[in-house]
C-alpha positions, -999 to +999 in steps of 0.1 A: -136-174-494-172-179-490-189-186-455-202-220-441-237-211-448-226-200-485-212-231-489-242-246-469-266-230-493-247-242-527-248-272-513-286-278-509-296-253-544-303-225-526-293-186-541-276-172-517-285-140-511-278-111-485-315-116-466-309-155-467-277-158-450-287-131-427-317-154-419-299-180-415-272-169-392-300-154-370-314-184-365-279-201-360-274-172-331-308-178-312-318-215-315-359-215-311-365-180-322-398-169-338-404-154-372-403-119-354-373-124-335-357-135-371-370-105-386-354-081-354-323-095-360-321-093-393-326-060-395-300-049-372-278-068-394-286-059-429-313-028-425-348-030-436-360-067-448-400-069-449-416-096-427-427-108-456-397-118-470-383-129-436-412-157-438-406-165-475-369-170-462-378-188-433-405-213-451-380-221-484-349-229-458-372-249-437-386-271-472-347-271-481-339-290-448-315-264-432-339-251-405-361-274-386-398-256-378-417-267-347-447-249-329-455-259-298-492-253-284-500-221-273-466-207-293-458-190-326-437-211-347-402-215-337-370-221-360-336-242-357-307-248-377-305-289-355-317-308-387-314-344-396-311-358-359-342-369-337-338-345-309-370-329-289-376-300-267-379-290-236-399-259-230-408-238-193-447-232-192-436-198-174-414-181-194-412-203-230-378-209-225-367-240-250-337-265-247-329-290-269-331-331-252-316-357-271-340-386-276-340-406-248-343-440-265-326-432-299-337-425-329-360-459-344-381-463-314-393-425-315-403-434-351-422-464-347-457-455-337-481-480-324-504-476-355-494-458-384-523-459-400-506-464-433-482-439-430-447-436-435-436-420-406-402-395-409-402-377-379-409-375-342-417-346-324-419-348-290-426-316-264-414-319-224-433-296-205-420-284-170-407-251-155-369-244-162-347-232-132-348-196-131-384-196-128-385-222-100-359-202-085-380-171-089-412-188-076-424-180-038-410-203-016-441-227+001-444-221+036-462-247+050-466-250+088 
């Protein structure tokens, strides 16, 4: 019986192979992980895997469509297995943590820039910036007098 991601892989032309699907499920297990959290993981799963080889995985799964790449300002690249929807993120400017937000007017509007210069436009990617609860719950209560 093969797994989903096997299936998932066969699916889409890719070889599945032992550092793949061990990718793969990593980032399946920690939505909006970097390359080197990948890499971490994968090697407590499998043993050694070279970063390098965690990238080449990472880059060929993203051009295959199963993992979505976005890097927000001031953060290394991040990795997803949400694909094929027009979702956005939601990230704390304290500690980085990212959620997933549904887009809030659906999916056409986001993709209907005011000018597209000529471009056919495919995707939206939108960042919300704020600071999630457990940093405003760890943040020095005001005391104004």
């Amino acid at each position: 019986m093969s797994s989903p991601a096997t299936t998932l892989f066969r699916d889409h032309g890719v070889h599945a192979t032992a550092q793949r699907l061990a990718v793969m499920e990593s980032v399946s297990g920690r939505p909006h992980c970097t390359a080197d959290d990948v890499a971490d993981d994968v090697r407590d799963r499998i043993g050694t895997i070279s970063r390098q080889a965690v990238y080449d995985a990472l880059g060929m799964l993203v051009e295959k469509g199963l993992l979505r790449r976005i890097q927000p300002a001031r953060s290394p690249a991040r990795y997803e297995d949400r694909v094929g929807d027009n979702h956005h993120h939601l990230i704390c400017r304290h500690c980085g943590h990212t959620i997933d937000v549904d887009c809030a007017v659906g999916n056409a509007p986001c993709l209907t820039p005011a000018a597209n210069a000529g471009y056919e436009v495919d995707e939206a990617e939108v960042i919300y910036w704020g600071t999630c609860p457990e940093c405003l719950e760890s943040e020095p209560k005001s005391t104004k007098p």
